[in-house]
C-alpha positions, -999 to 999 in steps of 0.1 A, spaced: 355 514 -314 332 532 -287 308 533 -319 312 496 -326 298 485 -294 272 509 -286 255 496 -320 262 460 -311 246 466 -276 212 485 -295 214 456 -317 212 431 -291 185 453 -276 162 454 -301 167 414 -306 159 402 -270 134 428 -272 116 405 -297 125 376 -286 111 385 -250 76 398 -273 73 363 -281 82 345 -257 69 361 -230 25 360 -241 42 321 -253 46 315 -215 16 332 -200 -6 319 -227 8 280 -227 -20 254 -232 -24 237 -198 -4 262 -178 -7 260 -144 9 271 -113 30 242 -112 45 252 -148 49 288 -141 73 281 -109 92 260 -135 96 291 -161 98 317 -133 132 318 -130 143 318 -167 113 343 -176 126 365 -147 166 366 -164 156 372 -195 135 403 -183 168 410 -159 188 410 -190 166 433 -207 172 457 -179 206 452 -183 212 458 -220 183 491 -212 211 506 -183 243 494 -205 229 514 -239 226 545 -217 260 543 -202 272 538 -234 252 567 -248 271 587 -226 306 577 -247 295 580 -283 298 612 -295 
């Protein structure tokens, strides 16, 4: 089971990890962007990269329990 979910957590890794390569330049690189539409995306550009960080600290934890 420890198994299961360590490759379900490197799978959702590598998945937000693309996700955020797209998404990411998307935001930066947004016809029109301005400072007023970058305090609008801050917050949800700023949990996805906390989330990112998460899933990074909870594959190592689990690392720790898959033999």
């Amino acid at each position: 089971m420890n198994n299961f979910i360590f490759q379900l957590a490197v799978f959702a890794f590598i998945a937000f990890s693309f996700l955020l390569l797209i998404s990411v330049p998307v935001v930066f690189a947004y016809p029109g962007a301005s400072a007023a539409s970058f305090t609008k995306t801050k917050t949800t550009l700023f949990s996805g990269i906390g989330l990112w960080f998460f899933l990074v600290f909870l594959i190592g934890i689990l690392n720790s329990f898959v033999v």
